[in-house]
N, C-alpha and C positions, 0 to 999 in steps of 0.2 A: 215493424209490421206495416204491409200498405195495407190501403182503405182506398178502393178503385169508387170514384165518387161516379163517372159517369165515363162516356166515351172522348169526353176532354180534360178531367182531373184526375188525379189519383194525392194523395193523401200519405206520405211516408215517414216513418221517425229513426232519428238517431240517437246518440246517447244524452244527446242533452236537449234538442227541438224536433218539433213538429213542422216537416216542408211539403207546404203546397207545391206541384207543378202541373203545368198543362201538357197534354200532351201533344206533339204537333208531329205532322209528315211534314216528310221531305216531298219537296214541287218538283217541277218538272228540268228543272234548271240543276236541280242536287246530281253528286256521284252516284246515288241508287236513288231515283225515284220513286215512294211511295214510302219509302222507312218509314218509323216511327221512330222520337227521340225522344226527351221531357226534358224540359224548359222551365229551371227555378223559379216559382213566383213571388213565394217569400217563407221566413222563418221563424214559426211562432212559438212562443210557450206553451201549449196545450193547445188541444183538439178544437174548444172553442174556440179561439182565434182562428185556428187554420179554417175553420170552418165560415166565418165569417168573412174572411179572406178571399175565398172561393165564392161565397155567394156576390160580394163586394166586385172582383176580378169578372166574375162572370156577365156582370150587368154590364158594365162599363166598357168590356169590348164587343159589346153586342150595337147594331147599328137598326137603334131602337128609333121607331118613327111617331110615335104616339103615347097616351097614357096605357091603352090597354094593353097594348104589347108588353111594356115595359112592364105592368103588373102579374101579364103570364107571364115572360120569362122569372120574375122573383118567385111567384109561384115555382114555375116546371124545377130552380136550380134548389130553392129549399124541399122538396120533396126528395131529389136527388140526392140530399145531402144527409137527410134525415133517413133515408132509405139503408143510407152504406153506413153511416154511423151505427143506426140500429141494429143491421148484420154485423158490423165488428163488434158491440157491445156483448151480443148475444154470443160472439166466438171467444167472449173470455178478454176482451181490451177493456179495462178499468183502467188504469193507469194513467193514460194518459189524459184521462178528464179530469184530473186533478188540479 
């Protein structure tokens, strides 16, 4: 199942982990400029970690200048996370919160 967290993660499983990726375009330098491709982040046990993963991932490549930025962005990435987990939960994913 994915779990599309926002317009830079998505949230996918296989048979045995849970993988975060970001999603990234291709620049202007690529064979098709503008693509979209997803880019492994990493491979968790369950939905919490991926989750925290994502918010973790999400800080830290952001090019934070201050206290309060850095507390919106953890704000804006856990609402986004809690958003798309809440819609999978309600679509019937229990599973993988185990």
């Amino acid at each position: 199942m994915d779990i599309k967290i926002n317009a830079r993660y998505i949230i996918k499983t296989d048979e045995q982990n849970v993988i975060l990726y970001e999603i990234v375009v291709a620049g202007e330098n690529a064979k098709v400029p503008g693509t979209t491709s997803e880019r492994v982040i990493g491979y968790y046990p369950n939905l919490e970690w991926a989750a925290k993963g994502c918010l973790r991932h999400s800080i830290d490549t952001l090019d934070l200048i201050n206290v309060y930025e850095i507390v919106k962005a953890i704000k804006q990435a856990e609402q986004d996370i809690t958003k798309a987990i809440d819609k999978a939960v309600s679509n019937g994913l229990k599973k993988l919160m185990a």
